[in-house]
C-alpha positions in Angstrom: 3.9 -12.1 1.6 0.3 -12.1 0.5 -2.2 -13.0 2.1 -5.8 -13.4 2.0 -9.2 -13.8 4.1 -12.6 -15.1 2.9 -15.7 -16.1 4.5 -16.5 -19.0 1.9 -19.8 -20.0 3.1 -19.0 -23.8 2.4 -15.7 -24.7 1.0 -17.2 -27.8 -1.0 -20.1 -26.2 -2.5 -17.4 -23.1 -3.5 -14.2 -25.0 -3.9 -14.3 -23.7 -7.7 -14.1 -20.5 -6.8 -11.4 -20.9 -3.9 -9.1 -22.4 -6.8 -10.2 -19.4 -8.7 -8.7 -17.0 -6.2 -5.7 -19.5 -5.9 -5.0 -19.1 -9.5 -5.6 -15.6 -10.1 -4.5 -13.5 -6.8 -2.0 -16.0 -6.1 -1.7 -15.6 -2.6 0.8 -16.8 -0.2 -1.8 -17.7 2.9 -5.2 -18.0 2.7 -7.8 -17.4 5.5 -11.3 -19.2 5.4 -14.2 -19.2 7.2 -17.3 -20.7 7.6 -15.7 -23.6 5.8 -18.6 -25.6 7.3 -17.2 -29.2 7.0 -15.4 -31.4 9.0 -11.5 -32.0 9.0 -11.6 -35.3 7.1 -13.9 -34.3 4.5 -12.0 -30.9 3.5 -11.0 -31.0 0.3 -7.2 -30.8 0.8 -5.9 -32.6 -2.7 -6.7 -29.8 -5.3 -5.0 -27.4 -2.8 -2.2 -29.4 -2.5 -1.9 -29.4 -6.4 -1.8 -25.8 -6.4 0.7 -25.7 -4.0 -1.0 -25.3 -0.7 0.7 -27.7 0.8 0.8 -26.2 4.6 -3.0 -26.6 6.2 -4.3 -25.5 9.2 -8.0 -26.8 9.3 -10.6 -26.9 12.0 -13.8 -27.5 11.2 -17.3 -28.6 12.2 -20.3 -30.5 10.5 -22.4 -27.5 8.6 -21.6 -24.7 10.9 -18.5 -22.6 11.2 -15.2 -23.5 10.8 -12.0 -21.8 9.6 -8.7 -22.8 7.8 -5.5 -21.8 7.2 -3.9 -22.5 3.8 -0.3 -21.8 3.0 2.5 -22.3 0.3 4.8 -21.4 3.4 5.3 -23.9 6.1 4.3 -23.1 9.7 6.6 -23.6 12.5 3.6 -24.7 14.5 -0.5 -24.2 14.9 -2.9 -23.9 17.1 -6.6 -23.5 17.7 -8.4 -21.3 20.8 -12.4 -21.8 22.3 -14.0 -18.9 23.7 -17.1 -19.0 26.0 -17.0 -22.5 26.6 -18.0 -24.2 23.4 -15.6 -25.8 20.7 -17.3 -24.5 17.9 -14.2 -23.6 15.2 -13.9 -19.9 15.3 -10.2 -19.5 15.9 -6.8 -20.9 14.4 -3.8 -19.6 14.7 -0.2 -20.4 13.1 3.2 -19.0 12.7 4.7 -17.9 9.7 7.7 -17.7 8.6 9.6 -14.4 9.6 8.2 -15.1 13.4 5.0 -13.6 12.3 2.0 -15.1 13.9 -1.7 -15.5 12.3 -4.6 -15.4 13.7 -7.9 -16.6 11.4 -10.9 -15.4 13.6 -14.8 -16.4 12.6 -16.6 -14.0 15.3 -20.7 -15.0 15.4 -23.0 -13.1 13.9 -25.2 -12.5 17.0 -28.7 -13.3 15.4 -31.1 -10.6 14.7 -32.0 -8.9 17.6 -29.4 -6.6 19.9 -30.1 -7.4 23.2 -28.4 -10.0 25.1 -31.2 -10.4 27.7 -33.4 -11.3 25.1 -31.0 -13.3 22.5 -28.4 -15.2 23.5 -26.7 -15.5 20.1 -26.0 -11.5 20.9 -25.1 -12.9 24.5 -22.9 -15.4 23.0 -21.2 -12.7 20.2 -20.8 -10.3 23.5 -18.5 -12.2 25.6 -17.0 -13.8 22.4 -15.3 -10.1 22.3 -14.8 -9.9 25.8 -12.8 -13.0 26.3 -11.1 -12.6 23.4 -10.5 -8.5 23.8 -8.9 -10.1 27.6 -6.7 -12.9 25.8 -5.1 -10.3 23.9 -4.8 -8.1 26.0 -2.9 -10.7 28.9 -1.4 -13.3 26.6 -0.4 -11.2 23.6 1.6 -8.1 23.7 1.7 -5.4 20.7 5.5 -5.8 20.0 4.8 -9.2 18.8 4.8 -9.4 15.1 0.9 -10.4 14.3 -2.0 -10.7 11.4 -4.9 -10.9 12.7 -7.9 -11.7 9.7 -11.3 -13.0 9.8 -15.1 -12.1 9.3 -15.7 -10.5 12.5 -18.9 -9.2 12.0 -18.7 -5.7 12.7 -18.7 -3.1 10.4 -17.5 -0.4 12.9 -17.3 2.8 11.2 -20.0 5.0 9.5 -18.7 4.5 6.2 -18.6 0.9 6.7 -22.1 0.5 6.0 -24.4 1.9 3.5 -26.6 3.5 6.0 -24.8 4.6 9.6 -27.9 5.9 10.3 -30.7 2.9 9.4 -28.3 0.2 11.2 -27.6 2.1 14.4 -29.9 -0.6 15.4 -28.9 -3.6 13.5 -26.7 -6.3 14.6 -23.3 -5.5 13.1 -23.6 -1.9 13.5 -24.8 -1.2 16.9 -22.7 0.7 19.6 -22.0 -2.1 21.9 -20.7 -4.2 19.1 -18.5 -1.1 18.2 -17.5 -0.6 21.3 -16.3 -3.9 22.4 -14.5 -4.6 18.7 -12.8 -0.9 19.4 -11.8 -2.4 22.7 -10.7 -5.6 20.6 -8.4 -4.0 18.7 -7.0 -1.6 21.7 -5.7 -5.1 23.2 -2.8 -5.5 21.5 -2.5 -2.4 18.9 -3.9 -3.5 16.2 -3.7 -1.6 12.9 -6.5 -1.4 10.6 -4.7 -2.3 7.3 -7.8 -1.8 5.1 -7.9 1.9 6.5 -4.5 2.7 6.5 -5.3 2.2 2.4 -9.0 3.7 2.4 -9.5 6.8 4.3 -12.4 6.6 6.9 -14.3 8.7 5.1 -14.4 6.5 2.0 -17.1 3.7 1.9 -15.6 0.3 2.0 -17.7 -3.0 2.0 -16.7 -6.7 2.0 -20.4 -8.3 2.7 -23.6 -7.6 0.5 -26.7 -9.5 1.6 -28.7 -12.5 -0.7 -31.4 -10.8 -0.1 -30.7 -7.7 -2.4 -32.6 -8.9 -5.7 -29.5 -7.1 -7.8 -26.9 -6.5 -4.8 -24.1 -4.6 -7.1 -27.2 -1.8 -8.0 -28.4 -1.3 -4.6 -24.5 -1.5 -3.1 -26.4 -1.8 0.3 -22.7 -3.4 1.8 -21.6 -3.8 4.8 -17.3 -4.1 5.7 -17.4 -7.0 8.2 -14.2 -8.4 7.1 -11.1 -7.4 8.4 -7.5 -7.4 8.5 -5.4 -6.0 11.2 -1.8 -6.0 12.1 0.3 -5.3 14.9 2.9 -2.0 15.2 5.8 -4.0 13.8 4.6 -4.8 10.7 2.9 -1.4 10.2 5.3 -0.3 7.8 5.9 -3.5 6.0 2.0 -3.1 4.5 2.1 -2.5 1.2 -1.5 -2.7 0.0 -4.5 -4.0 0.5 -6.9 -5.0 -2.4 -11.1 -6.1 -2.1 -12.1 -8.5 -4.7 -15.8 -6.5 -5.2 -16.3 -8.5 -8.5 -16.0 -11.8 -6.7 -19.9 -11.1 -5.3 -20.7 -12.5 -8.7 -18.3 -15.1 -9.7 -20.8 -18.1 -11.0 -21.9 -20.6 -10.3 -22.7 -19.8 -6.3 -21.1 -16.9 -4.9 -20.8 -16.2 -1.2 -22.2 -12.9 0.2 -18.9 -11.9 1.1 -15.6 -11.1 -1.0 -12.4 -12.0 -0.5 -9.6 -9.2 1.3 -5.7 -9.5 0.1 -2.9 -7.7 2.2 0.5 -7.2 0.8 3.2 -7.8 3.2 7.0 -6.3 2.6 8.3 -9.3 5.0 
């Protein structure tokens, strides 16, 4: 089973490049988010004609958003809400093989890290605590589980180009460590892009617009992940970042998609 995340800013204005990945990855399931449309506008029928078939949308007008796509039917779906607000961060379905997927779009947090001071921190803060506490009560680690998403955390020191210039940057900062760390205790989740790539190796999924010539300065952050629960530790197979995809034309997103390799 292959499957793949990718923060699309904007599935419409980047549906090219979603059939793109479609056609050459060729992925089983496909995780997106920040789809930023609502579920009646998605542009299901050139999926469908690729044979993803199976979809698992929830969306919003221009914000958020996250779908799952599949050439495997579910057995059923679901969505959850965290901190009170319905604002299309989390679907979930269930594979076949009894393995359940989670596709997780956790907010950014704005620009400043203080939650007394900005609530969008506030809001990414409890985000992880409720969702750290779901885990944790109504998930259990012998359960076979994927977990993918842009989760907005680059958590290790060779996760961003500089550990020690974003110590203070939203993405990067201890609390936001700590809590994801916490996150991923819940349930025993398996990093499946560092079972592949040592820690000590830098691995990035996310370089900013703002970079005049982002592949030269390779200022990256990894804020997309895949993890996976102890039963289907040892049916991972690979994992593979599509780097290049930064600068597929006509409109790239800042992120690039991540592919797991499932022996299921």
């Amino acid at each position: 089973m292959r499957i793949a995340t990718w923060n699309i800013n904007s599935v419409r204005m980047r549906l090219d490049l979603l059939l793109r990945l479609m056609e050459e990855e060729r992925p089983d399931v496909i995780c997106l988010q920040e789809t930023k449309v609502v579920d009646a506008d998605f542009p299901l029928g050139p999926l469908a004609e690729r044979g993803y078939v199976h979809a698992h949308i929830h969306g919003m007008k221009g914000y958020n958003g996250v779908a799952i796509l599949s050439r495997l039917p579910f057995s059923s779906h679901d969505v959850q809400h965290w901190c009170g607000k319905q604002d299309c961060r989390h679907a979930l379905a269930h594979l076949p093989d009894g393995i359940e997927l989670h596709c997780v779009y956790i907010p950014a947090g704005g620009d400043v890290p203080d939650p007394a001071v900005n609530d969008k921190f506030a809001h990414k803060l409890q985000f992880l605590d409720e969702m750290t506490h779901w885990l944790g009560t109504e998930r259990t680690a012998d359960r076979p589980m994927v977990l993918v998403g842009d989760l907005n955390i680059a958590p290790l020191e060779q996760d961003v180009w500089s550990h020690k210039e974003l110590l203070s940057v939203v993405s990067h900062t201890p609390i936001e460590v700590e809590k994801l760390a916490a996150m991923q205790t819940s349930a025993g989740w398996v990093d499946a892009m560092r079972r592949f790539v040592p820690p000590e190796e830098k691995l990035y999924t996310w370089w900013s617009y703002r970079a005049k010539d982002w592949a030269a300065s390779n200022r990256g952050r990894r804020l997309d992940h895949i993890w996976v629960t102890p039963p289907l530790e040892s049916a991972l197979q690979g994992i593979k970042i599509l780097r290049d995809a930064r600068g597929w034309e006509p409109k790239p997103s800042d992120h690039v998609p991540v592919i797991v390799d499932l022996d299921v």
